[in-house]
N, CA, C and O atoms as a Maestro MAE file, in Angstrom:
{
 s_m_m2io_version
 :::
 2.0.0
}

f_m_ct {
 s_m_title
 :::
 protein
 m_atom[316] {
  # First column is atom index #
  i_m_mmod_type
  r_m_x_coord
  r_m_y_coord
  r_m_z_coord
  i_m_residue_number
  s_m_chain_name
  s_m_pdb_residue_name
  s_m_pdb_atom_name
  i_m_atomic_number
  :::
  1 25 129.972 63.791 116.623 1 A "UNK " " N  " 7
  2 3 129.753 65.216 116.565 1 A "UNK " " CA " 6
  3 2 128.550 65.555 117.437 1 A "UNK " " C  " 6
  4 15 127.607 64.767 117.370 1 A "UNK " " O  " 8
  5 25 128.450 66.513 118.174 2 A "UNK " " N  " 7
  6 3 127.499 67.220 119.093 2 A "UNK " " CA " 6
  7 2 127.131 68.253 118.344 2 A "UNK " " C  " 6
  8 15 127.730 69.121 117.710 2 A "UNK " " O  " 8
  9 25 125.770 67.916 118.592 3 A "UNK " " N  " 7
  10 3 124.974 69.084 117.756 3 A "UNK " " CA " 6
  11 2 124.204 70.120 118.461 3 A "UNK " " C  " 6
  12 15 123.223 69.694 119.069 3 A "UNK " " O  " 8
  13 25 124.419 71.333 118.515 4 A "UNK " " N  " 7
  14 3 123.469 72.105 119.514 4 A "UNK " " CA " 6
  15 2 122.824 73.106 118.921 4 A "UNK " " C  " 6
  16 15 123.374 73.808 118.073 4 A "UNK " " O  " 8
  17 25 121.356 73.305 119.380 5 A "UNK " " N  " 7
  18 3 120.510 74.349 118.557 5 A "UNK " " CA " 6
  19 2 120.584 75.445 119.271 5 A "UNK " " C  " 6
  20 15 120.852 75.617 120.460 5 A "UNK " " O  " 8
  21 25 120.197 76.502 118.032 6 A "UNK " " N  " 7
  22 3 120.548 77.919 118.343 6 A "UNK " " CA " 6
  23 2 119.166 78.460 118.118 6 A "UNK " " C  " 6
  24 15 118.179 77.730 118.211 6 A "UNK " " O  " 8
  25 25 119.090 79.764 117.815 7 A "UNK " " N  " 7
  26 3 118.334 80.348 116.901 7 A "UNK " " CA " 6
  27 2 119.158 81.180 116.408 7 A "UNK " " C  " 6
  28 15 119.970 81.697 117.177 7 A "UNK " " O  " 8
  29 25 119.172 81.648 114.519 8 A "UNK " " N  " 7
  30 3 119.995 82.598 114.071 8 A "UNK " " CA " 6
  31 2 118.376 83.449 113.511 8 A "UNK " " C  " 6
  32 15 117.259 83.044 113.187 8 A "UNK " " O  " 8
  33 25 118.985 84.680 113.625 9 A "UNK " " N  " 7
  34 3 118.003 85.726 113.178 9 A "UNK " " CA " 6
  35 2 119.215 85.893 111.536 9 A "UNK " " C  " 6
  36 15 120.444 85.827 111.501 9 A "UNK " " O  " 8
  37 25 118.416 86.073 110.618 10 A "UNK " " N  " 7
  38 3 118.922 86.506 108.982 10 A "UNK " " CA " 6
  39 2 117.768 87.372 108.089 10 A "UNK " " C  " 6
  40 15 116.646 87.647 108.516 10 A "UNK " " O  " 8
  41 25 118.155 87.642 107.111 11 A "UNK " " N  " 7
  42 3 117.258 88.573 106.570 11 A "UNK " " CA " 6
  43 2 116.596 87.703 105.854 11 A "UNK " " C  " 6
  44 15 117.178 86.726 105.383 11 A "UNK " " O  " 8
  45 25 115.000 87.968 105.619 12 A "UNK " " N  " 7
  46 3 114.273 87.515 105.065 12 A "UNK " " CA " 6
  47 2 114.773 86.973 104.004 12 A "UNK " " C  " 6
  48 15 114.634 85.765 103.814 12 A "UNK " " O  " 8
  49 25 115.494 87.835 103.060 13 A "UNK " " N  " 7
  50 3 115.971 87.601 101.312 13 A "UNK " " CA " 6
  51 2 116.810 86.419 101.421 13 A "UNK " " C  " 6
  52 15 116.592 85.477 100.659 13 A "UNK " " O  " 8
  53 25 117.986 86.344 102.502 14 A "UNK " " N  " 7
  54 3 118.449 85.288 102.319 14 A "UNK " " CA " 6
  55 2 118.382 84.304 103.011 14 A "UNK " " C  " 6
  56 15 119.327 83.523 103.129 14 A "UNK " " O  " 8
  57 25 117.249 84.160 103.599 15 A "UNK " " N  " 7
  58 3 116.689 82.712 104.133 15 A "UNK " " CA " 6
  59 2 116.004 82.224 103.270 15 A "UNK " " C  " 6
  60 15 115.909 81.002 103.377 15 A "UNK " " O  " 8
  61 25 115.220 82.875 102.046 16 A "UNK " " N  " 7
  62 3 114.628 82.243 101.234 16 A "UNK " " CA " 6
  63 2 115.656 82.091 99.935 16 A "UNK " " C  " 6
  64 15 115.104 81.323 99.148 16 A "UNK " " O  " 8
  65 25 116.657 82.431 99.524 17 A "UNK " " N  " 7
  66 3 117.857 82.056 98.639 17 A "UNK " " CA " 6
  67 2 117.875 80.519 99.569 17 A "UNK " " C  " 6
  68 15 117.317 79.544 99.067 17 A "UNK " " O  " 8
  69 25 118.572 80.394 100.979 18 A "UNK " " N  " 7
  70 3 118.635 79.510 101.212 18 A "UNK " " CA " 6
  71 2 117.967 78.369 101.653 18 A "UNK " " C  " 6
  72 15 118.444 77.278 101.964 18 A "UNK " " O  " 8
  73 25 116.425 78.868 101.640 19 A "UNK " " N  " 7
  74 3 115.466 77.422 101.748 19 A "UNK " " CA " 6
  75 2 115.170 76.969 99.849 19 A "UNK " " C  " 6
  76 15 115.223 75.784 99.519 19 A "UNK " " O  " 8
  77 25 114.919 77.913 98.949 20 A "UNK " " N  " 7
  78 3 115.059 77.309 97.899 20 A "UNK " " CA " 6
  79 2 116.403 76.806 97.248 20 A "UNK " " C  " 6
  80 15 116.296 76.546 96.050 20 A "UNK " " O  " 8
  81 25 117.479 76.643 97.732 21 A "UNK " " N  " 7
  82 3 118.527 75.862 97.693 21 A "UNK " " CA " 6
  83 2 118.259 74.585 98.506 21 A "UNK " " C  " 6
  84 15 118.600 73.482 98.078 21 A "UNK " " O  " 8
  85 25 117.675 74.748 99.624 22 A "UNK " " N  " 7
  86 3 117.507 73.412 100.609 22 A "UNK " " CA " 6
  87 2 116.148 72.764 99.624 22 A "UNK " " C  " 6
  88 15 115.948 71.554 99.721 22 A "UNK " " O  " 8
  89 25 115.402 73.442 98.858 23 A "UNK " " N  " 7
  90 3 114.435 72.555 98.030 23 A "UNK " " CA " 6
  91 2 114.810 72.131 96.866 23 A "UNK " " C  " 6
  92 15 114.229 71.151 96.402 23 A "UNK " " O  " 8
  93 25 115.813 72.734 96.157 24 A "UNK " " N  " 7
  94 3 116.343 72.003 95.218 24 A "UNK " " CA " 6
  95 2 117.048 70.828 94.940 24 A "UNK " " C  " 6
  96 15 117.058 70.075 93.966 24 A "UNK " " O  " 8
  97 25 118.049 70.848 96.764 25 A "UNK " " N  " 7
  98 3 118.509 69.701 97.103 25 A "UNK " " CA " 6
  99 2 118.427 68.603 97.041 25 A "UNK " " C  " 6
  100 15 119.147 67.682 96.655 25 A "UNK " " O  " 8
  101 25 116.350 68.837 97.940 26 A "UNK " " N  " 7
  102 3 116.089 67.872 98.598 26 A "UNK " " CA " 6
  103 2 116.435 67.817 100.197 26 A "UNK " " C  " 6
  104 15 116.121 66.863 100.909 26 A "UNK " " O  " 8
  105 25 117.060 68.866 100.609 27 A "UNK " " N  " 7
  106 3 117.107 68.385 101.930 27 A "UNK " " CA " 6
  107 2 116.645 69.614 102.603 27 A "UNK " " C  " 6
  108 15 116.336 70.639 101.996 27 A "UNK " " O  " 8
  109 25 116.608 69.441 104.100 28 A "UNK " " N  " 7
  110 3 116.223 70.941 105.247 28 A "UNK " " CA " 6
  111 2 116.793 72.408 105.452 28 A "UNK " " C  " 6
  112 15 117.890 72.872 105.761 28 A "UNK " " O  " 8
  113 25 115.998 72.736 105.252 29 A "UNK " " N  " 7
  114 3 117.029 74.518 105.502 29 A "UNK " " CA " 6
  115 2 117.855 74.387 106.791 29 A "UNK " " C  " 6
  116 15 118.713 75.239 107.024 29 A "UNK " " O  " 8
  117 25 117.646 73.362 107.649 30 A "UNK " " N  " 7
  118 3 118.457 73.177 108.977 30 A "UNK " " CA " 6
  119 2 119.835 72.489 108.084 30 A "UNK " " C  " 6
  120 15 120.856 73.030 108.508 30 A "UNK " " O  " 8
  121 25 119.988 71.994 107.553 31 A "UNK " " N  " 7
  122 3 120.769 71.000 106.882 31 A "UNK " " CA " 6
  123 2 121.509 71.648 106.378 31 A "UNK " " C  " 6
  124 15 122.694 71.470 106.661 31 A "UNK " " O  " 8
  125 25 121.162 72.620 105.468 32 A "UNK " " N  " 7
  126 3 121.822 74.294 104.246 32 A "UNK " " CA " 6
  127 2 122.887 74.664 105.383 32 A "UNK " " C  " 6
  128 15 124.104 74.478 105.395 32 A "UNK " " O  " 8
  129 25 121.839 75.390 106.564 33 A "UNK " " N  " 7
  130 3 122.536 76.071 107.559 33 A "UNK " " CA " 6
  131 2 124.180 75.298 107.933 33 A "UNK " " C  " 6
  132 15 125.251 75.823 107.629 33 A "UNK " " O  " 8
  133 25 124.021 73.860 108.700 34 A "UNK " " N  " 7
  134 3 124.482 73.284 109.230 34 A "UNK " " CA " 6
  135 2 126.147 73.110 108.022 34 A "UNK " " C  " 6
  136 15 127.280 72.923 108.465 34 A "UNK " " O  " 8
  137 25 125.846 73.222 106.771 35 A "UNK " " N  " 7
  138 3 126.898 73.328 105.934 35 A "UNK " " CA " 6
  139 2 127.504 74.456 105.765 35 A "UNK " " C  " 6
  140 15 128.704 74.504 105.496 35 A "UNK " " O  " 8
  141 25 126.764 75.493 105.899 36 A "UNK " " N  " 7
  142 3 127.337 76.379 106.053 36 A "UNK " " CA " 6
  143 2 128.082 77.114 106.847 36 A "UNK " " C  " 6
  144 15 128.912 77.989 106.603 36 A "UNK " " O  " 8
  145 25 127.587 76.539 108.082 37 A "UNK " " N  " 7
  146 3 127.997 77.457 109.528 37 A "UNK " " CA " 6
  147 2 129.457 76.302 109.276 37 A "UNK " " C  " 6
  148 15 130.531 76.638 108.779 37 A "UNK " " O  " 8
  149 25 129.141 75.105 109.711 38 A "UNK " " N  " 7
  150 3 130.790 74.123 108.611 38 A "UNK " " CA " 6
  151 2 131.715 74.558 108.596 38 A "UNK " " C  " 6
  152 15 132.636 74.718 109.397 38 A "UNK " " O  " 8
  153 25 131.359 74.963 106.901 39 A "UNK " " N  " 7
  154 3 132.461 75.207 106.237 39 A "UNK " " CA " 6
  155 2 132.962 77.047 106.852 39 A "UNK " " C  " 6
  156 15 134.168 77.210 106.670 39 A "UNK " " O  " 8
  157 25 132.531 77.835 107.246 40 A "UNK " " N  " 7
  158 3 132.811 79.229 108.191 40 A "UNK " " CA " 6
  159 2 133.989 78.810 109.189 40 A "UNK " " C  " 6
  160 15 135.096 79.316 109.373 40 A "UNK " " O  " 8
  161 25 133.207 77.445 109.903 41 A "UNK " " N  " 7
  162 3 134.235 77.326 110.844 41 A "UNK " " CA " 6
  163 2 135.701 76.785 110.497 41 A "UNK " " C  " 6
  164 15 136.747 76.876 111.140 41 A "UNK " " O  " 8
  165 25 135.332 76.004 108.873 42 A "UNK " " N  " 7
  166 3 137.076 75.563 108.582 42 A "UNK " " CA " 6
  167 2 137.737 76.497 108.359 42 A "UNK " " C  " 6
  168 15 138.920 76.457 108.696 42 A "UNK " " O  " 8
  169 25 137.004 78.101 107.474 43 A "UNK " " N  " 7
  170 3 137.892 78.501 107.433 43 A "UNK " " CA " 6
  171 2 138.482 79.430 108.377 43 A "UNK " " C  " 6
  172 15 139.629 79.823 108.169 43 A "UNK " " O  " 8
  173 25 137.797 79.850 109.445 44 A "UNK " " N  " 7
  174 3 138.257 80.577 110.534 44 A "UNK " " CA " 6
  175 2 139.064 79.843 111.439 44 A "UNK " " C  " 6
  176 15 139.599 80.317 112.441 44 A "UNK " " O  " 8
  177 25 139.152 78.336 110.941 45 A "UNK " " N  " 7
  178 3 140.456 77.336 111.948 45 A "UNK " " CA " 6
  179 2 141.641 77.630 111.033 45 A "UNK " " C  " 6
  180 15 142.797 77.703 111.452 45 A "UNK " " O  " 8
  181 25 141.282 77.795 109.743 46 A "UNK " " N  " 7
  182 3 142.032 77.625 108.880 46 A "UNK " " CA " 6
  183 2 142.901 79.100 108.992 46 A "UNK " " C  " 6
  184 15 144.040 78.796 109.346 46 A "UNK " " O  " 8
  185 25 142.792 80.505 108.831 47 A "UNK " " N  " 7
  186 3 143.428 81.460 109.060 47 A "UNK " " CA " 6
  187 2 143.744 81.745 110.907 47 A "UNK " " C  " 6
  188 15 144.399 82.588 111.521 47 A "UNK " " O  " 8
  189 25 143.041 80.765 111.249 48 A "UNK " " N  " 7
  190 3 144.156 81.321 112.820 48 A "UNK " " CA " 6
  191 2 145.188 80.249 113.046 48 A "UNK " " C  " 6
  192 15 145.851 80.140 114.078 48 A "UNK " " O  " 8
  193 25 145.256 79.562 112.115 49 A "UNK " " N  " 7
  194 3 145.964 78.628 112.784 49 A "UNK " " CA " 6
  195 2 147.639 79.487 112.606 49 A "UNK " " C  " 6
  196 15 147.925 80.527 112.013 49 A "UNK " " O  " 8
  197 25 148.573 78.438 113.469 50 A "UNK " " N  " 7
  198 3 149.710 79.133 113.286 50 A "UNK " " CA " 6
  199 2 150.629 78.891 111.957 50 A "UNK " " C  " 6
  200 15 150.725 77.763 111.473 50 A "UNK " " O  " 8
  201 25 151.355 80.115 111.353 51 A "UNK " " N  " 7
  202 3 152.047 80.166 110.607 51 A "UNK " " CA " 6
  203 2 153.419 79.883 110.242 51 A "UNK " " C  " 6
  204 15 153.883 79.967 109.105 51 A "UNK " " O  " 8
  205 25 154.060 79.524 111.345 52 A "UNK " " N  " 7
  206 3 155.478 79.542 111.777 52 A "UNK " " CA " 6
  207 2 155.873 78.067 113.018 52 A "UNK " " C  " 6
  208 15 156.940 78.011 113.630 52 A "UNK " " O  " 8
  209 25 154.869 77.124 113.137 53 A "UNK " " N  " 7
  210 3 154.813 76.241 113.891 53 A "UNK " " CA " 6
  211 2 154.294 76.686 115.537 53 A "UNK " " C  " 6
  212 15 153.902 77.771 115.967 53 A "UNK " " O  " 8
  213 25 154.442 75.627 116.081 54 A "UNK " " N  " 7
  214 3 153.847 75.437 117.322 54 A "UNK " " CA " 6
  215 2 154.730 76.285 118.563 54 A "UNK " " C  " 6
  216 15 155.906 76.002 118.789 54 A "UNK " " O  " 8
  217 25 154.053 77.266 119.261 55 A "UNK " " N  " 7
  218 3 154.945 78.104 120.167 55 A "UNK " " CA " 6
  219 2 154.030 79.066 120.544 55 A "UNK " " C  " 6
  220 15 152.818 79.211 120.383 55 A "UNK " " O  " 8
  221 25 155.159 79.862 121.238 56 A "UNK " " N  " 7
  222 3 154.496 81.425 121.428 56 A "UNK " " CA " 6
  223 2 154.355 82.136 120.146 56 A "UNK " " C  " 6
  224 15 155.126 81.961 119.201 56 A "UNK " " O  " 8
  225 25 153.433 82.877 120.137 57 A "UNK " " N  " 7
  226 3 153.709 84.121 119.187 57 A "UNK " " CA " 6
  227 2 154.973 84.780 118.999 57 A "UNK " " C  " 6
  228 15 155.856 84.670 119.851 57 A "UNK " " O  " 8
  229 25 155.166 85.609 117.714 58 A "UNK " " N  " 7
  230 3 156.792 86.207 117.794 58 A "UNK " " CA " 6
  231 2 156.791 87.123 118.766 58 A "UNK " " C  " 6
  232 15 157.836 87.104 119.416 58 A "UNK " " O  " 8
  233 25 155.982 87.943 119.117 59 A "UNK " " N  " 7
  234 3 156.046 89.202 119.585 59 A "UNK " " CA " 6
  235 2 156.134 88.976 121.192 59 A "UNK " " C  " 6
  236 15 156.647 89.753 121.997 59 A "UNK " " O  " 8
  237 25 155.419 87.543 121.510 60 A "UNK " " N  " 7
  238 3 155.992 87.224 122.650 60 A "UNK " " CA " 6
  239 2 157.186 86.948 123.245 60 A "UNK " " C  " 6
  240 15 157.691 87.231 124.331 60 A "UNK " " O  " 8
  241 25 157.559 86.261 122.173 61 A "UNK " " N  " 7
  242 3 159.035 85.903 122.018 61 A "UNK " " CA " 6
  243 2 160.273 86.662 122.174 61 A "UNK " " C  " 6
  244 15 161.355 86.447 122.721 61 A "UNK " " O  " 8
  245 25 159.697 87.730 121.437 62 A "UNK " " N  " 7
  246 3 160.624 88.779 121.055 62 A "UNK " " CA " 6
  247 2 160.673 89.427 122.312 62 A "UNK " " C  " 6
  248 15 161.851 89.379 122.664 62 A "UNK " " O  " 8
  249 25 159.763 90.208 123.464 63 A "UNK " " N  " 7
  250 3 159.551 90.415 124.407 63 A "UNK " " CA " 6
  251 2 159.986 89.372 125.826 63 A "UNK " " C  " 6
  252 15 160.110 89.750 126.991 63 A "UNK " " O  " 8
  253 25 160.147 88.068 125.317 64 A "UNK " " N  " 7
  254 3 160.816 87.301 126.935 64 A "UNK " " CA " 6
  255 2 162.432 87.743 126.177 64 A "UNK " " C  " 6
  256 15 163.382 87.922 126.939 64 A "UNK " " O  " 8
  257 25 162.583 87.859 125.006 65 A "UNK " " N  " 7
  258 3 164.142 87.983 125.084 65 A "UNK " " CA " 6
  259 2 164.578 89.349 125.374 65 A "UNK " " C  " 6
  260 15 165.647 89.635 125.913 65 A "UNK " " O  " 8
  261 25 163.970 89.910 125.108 66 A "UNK " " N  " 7
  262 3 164.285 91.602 125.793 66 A "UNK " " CA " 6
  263 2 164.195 91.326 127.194 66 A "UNK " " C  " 6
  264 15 164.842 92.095 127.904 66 A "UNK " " O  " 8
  265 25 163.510 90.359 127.806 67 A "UNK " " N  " 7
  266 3 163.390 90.930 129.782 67 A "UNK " " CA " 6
  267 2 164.200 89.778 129.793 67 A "UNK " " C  " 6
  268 15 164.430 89.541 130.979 67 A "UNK " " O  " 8
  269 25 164.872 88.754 128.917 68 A "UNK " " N  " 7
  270 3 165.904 87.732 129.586 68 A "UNK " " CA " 6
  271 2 167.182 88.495 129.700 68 A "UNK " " C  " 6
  272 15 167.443 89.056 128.636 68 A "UNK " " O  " 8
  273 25 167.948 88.673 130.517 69 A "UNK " " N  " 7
  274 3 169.347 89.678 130.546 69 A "UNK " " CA " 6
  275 2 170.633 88.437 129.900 69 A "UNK " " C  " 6
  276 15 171.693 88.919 129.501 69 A "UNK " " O  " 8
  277 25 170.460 87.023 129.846 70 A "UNK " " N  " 7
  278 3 170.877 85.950 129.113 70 A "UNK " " CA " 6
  279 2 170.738 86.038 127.989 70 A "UNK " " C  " 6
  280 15 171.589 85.405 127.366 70 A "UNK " " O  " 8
  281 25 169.910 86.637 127.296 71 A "UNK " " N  " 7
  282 3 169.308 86.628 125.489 71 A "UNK " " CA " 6
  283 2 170.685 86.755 125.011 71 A "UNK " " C  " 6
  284 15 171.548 87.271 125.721 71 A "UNK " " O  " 8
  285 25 170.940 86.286 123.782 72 A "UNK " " N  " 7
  286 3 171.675 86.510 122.804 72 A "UNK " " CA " 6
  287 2 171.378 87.845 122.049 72 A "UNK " " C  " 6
  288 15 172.195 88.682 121.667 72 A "UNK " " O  " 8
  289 25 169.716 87.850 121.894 73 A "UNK " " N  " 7
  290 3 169.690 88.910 121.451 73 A "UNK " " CA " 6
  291 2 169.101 90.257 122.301 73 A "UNK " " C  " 6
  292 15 168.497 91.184 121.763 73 A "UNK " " O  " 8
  293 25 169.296 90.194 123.213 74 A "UNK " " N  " 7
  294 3 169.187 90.797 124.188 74 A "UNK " " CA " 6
  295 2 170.622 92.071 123.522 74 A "UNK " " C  " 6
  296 15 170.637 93.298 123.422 74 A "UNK " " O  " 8
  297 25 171.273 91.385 123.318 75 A "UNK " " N  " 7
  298 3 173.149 92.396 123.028 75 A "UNK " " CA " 6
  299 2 172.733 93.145 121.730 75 A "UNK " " C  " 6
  300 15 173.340 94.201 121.548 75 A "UNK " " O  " 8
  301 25 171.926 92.838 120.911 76 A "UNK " " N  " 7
  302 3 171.652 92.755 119.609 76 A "UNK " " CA " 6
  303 2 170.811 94.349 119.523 76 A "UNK " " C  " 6
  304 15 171.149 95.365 118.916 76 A "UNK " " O  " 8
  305 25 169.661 94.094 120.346 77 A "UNK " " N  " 7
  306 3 168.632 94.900 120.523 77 A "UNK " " CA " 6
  307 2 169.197 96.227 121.232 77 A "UNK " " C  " 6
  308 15 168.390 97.146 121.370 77 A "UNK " " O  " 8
  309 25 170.434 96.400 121.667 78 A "UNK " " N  " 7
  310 3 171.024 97.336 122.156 78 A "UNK " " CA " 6
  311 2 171.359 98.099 121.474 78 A "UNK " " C  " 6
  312 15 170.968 99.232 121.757 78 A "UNK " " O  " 8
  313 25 172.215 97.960 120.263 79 A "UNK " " N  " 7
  314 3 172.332 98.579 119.396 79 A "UNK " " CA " 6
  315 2 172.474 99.335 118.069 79 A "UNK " " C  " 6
  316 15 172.708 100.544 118.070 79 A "UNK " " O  " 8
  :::
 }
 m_bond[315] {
  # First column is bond index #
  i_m_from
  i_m_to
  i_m_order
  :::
  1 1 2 1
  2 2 3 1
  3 3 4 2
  4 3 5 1
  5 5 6 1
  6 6 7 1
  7 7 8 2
  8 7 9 1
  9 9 10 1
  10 10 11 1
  11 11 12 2
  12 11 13 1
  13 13 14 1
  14 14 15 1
  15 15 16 2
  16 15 17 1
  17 17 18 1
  18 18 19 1
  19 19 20 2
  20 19 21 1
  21 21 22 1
  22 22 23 1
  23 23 24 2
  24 23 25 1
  25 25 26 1
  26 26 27 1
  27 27 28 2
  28 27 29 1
  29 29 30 1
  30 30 31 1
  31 31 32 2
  32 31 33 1
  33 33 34 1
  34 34 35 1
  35 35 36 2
  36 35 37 1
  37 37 38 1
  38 38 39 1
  39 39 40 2
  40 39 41 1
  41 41 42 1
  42 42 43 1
  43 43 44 2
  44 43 45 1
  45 45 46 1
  46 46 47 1
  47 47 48 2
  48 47 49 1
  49 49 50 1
  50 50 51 1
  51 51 52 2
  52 51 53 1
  53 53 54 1
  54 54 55 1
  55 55 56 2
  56 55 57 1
  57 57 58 1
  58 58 59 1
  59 59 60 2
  60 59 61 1
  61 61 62 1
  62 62 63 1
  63 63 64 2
  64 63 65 1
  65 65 66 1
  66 66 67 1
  67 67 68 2
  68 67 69 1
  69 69 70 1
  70 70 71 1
  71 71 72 2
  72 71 73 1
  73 73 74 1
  74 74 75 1
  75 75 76 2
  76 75 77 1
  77 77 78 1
  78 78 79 1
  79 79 80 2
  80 79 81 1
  81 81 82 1
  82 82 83 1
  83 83 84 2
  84 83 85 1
  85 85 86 1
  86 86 87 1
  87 87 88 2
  88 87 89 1
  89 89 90 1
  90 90 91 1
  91 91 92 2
  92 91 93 1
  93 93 94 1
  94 94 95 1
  95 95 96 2
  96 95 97 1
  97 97 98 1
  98 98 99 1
  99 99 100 2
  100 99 101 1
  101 101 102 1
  102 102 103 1
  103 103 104 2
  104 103 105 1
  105 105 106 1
  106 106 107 1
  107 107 108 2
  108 107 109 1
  109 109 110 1
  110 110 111 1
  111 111 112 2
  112 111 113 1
  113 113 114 1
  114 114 115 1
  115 115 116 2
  116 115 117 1
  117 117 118 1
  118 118 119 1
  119 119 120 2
  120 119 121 1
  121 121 122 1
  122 122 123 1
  123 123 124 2
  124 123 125 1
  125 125 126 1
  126 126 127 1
  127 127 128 2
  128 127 129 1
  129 129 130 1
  130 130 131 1
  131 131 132 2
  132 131 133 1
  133 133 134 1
  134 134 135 1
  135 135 136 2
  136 135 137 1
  137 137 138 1
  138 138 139 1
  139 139 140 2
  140 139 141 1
  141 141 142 1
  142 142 143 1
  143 143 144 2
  144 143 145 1
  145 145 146 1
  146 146 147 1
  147 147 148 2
  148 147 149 1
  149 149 150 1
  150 150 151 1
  151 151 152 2
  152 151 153 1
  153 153 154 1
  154 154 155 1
  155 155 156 2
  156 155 157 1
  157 157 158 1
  158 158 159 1
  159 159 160 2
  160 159 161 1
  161 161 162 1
  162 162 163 1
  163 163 164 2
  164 163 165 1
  165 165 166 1
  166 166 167 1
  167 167 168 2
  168 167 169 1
  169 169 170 1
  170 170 171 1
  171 171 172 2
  172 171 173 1
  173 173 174 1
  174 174 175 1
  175 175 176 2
  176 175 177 1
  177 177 178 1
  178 178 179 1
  179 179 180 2
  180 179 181 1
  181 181 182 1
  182 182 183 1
  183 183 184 2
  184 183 185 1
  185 185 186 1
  186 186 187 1
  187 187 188 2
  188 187 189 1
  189 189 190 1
  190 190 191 1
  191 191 192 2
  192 191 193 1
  193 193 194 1
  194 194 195 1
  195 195 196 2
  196 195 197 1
  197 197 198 1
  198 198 199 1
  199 199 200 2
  200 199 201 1
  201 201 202 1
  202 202 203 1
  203 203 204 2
  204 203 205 1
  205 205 206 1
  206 206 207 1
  207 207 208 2
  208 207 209 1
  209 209 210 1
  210 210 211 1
  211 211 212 2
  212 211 213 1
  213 213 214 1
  214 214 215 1
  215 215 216 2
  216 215 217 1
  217 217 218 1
  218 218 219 1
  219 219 220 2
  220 219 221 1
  221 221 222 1
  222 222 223 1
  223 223 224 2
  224 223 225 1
  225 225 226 1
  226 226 227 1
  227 227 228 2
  228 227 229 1
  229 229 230 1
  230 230 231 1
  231 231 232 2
  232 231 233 1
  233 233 234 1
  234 234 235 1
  235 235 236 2
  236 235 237 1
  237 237 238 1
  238 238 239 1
  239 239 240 2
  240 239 241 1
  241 241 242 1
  242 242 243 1
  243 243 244 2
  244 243 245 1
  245 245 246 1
  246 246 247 1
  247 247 248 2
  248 247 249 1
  249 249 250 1
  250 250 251 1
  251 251 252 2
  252 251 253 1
  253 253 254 1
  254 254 255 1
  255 255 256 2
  256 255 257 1
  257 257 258 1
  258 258 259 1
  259 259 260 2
  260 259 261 1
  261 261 262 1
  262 262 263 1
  263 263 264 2
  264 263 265 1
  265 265 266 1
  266 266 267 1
  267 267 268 2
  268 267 269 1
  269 269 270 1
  270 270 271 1
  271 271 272 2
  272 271 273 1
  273 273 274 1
  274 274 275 1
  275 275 276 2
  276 275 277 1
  277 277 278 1
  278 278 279 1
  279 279 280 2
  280 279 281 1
  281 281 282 1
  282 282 283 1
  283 283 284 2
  284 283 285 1
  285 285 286 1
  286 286 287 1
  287 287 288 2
  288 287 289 1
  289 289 290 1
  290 290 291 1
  291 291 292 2
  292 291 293 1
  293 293 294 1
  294 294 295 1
  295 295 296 2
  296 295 297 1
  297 297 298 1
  298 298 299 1
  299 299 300 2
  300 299 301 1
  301 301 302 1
  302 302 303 1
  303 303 304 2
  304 303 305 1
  305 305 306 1
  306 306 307 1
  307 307 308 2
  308 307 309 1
  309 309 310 1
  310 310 311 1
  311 311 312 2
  312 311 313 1
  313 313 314 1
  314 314 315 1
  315 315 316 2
  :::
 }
}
């Protein structure tokens, strides 16, 4: 894992919620952070991922079969 530093600006109130969590621990408010920013990112992998398997989007889909004049549903969408 590659680790790269930032700076995050947060509000006073909850940097100190989260350094007295990092003292209760035992471990660094860098450490708190680093779990947190984490677990944010599983779940933002977690809701984009795809729903319907690996491909285009539907709407793409739906759109090459309207400009394919071959579509099956190309006949469909007519009427």
């Amino acid at each position: 894992m590659t680790v790269r530093r930032t700076t995050v600006a947060a509000d006073s109130a909850d940097l100190l919620v989260l350094d007295s969590e990092a003292q209760r621990r035992g471990v660094s408010l860098a450490q708190v952070l680093r779990e947190i920013v984490a677990r944010e990112a599983i779940e933002l992998r977690r809701r984009h991922r795809s729903r319907f398997g690996i491909g285009r989007p539907a709407a793409g889909i739906a759109q090459l079969a309207v400009n394919d004049e071959e579509s099956p549903a190309r006949g469909r969408l007519r009427s």
